[in-house]
N, C-alpha and C positions, 0 to 999 in steps of 0.2 A: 724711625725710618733712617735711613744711613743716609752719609752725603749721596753716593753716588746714585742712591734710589729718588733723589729732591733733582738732583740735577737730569735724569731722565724725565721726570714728572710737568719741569715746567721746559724743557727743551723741544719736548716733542709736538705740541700744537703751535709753537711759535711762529714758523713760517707762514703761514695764513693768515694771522694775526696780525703780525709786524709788518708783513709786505702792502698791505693798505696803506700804512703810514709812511712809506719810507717818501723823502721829496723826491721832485725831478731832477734829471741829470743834469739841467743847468743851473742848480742852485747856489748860490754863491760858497766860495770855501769858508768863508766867516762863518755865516749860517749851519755849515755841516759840523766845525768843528765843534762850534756851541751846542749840537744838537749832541754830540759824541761828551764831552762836558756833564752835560745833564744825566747822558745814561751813567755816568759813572755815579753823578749826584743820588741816581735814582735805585742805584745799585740792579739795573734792566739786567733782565735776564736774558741777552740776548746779543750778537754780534752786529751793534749798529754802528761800533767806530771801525768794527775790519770791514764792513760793506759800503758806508759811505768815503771814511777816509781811507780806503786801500785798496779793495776790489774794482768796483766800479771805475775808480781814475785809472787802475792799470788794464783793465780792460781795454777801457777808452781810446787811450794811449799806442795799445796794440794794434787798433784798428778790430776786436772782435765786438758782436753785439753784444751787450748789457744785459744779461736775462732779470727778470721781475723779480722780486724777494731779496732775501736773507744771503748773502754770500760769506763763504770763510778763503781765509792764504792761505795756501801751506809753499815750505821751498825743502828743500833736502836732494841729494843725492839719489836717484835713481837708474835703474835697467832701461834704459830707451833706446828703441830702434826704427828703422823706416818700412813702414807697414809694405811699400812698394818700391826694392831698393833698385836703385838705376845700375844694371848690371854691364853697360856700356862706360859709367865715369870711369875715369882714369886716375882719376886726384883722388889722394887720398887713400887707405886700406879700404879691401872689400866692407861693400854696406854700410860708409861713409857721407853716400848721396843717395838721395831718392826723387822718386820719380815724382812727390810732389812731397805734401808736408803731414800726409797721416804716420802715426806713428803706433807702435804695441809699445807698453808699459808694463814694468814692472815695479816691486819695490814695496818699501812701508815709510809715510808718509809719520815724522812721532807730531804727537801733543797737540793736534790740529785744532782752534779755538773753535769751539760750538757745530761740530761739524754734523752733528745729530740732531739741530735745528735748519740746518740749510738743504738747500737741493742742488747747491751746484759749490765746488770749489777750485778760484783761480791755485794753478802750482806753478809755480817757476822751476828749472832745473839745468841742469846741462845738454844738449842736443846730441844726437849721435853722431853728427858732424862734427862736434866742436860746436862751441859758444852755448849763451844762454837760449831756453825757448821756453814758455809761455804758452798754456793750453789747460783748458776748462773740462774737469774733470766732474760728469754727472753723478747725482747721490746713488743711483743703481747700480753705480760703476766700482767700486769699492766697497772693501768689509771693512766694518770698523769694532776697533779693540777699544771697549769704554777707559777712559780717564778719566782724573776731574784735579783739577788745583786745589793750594789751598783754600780756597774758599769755596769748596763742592764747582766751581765753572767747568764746563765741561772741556776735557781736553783730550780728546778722542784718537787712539793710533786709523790710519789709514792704509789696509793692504790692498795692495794693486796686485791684482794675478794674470798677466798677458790681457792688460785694458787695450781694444781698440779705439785708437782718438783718432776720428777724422779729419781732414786737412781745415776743414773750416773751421775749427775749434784750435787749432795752434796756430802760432807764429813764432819765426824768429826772431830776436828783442836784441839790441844794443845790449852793452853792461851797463849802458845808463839806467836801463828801467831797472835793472837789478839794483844799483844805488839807493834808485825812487822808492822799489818796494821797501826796503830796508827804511829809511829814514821815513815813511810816508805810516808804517807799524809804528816806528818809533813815538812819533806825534799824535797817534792815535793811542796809543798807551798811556802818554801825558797827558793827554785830553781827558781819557778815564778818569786817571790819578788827581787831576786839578779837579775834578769834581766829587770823586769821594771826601777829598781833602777839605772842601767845604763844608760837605755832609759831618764831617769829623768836627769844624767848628762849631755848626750849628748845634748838635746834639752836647759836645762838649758847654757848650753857654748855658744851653737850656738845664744841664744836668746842674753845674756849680749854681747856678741861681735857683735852681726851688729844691735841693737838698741843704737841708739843715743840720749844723755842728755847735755844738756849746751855744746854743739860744742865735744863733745867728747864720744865714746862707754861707755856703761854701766860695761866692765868689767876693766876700766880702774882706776876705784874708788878705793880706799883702802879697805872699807869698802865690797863692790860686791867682790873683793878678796876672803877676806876673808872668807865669808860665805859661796862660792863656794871650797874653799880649805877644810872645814866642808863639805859639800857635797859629793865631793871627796872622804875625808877620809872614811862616812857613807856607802858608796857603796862600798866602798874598804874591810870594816869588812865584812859586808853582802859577797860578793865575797867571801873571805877566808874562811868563815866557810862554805859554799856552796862545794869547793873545797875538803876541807879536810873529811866531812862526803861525799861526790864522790870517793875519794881514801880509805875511809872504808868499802866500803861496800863491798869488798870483802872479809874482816877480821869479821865473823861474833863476837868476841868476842868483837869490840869497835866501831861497826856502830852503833846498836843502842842510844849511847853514843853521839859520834858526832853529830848524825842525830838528836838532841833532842838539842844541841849547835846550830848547822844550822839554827834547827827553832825557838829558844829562842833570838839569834841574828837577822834576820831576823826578825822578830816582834816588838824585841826592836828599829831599826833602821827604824821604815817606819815613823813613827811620824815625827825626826825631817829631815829626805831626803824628805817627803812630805812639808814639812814646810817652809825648802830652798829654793825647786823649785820652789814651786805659792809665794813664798814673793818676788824672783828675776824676776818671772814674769811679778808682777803685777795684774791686774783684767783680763788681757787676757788669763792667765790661766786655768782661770776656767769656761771658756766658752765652747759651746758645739762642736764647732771647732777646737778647741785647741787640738794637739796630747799629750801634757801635761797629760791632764784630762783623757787619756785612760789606762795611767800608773797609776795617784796617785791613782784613784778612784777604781781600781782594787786591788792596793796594799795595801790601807784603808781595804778593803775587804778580801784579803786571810791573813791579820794578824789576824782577829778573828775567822777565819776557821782551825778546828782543833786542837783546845784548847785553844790559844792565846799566849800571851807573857809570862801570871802570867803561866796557867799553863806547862809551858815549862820548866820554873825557879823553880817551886814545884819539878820535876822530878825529874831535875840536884842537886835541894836542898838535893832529902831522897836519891838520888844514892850517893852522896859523904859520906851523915852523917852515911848511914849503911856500907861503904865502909872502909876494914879491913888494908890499907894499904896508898896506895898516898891522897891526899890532893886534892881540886878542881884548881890547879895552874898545879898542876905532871899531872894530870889526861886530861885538855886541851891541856898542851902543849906536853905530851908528854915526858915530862925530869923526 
């Protein structure tokens, strides 16, 4: 069976499934992010850090209602217009304003995470006035062109062909939320990643301790030590900073901050925790059997989803240099 035949297989009953479990809307962010954490631990087949850590809060946020289940993000550049243009404004080029906030849709939406597990997905995008807007696109509403990432997840293209979105389903958004969503993926990707990352230790310990070399366990070597005590350490950063943007986010003055830490660590860290695990592996790592390869190949994968390492490192770069007061040392640690 191919990836993309696996990744259909276990996408499509998901939402039924998963929408039983998911918490309530005032669940603490600690609790969410730990729960996001685990599915990465668990290698879940399923969109629970874009729905709890990204959907849902931006919904929120918007002022629309929260639907039940599974949600996916998508942002990209699209065709938007107003369903009902105000042909009396004056401001502005014709069909600038409208008469309220329904809009027609066009466009293709790339790489949409799990969008063939959900039934409804938030998009952000440009207004046909100007500025950003925010509106909740139904799964009947869109065709979707199958993807999948490296590690078979599905990453689904999304065509819009003249979508009617009615006014209750959009709003107009600040560029702050647009910041939020950004950074709010960002920490939900390190969230992932702190948890595969685990998963990488654990299997990595288990592996060197009950294979045997020349009469003796593999983690008995000085050498397999060591580069497991590197491993350790790798997932240990990754963890901290996961942690610490989870106890910001209720401070909105230094979440976004964190949460840009989170994922710049987290990114920087998957190279060499990938690298550890399949070299103390061996070739058996990287087989198609291997619980191994559900983590690394996953976590290869959400370090270039959502800017990446460089641009995580840019942000933290122009937040410190325009910043009127502490230093990037005051500013992480907090002193």
């Amino acid at each position: 069976m191919s990836i993309e035949s696996r990744a259909e297989s276990v996408a499509e009953p998901l939402s039924e499934r998963a929408a039983d479990a998911l918490p309530p809307l005032d669940t603490a962010p600690t609790a969410l992010v730990a729960l996001a954490r685990e599915a990465g631990y668990r290698s879940t087949p399923a969109p629970l850090a874009e729905t709890l850590l990204v959907a849902r809060p931006l919904l929120a946020a918007a002022g629309l209602a929260v639907p039940d289940g599974q949600l996916t993000v998508a942002a990209g550049p699209l065709d938007v217009r107003f369903t009902h243009v105000d042909t009396d404004s004056r401001v502005g080029p014709s069909g600038a304003a409208g008469t309220d906030d329904a809009l027609r849709v066009s466009g293709t939406l790339h790489r949409v995470p799990w969008a063939r597990a959900v039934e409804a997905a938030v998009v952000l995008t440009e207004g046909p006035g100007g500025g950003p807007v925010l509106f909740l696109l139904e799964a009947t509403e869109w065709r979707r062109v199958a993807g999948t990432n490296l590690a078979g997840e599905p990453r689904d293209d999304l065509v819009l062909l003249d979508v009617a979105v009615p006014a209750e389903r959009v709003r107009r958004v600040p560029a702050a939320l647009v910041r939020e969503a950004a950074w709010r993926s960002g920490l939900a990707r390190a969230a992932l990643i702190a948890g595969a990352a685990r998963r990488c230790v654990e299997l990595t310990v288990d592996h060197t301790s009950s294979r045997v070399q020349f009469g003796r366990p593999l983690s008995h070597f000085q050498a397999v030590k060591q580069e497991e005590a590197k491993l350790v350490e790798e997932a240990a950063l990754v963890a901290a900073a996961v942690e610490a943007a989870a106890s910001a986010l209720s401070e909105p003055d230094s979440a976004e901050f964190t949460a840009w830490l989170a994922a710049a660590q987290a990114a920087a860290s998957v190279a060499e925790i990938t690298r550890i695990a399949h070299q103390l592996h061996g070739a058996i790592g990287f087989t198609e059997l291997s619980p191994l390869r559900l983590a690394t190949t996953r976590m290869w994968s959400w370090r270039d989803e959502d800017g990446g390492e460089r641009a995580w490192q840019q942000r933290i770069g122009r937040h410190v240099l325009d910043g009127e007061s502490a230093g990037l040392w005051q500013q992480v640690t907090g002193g």
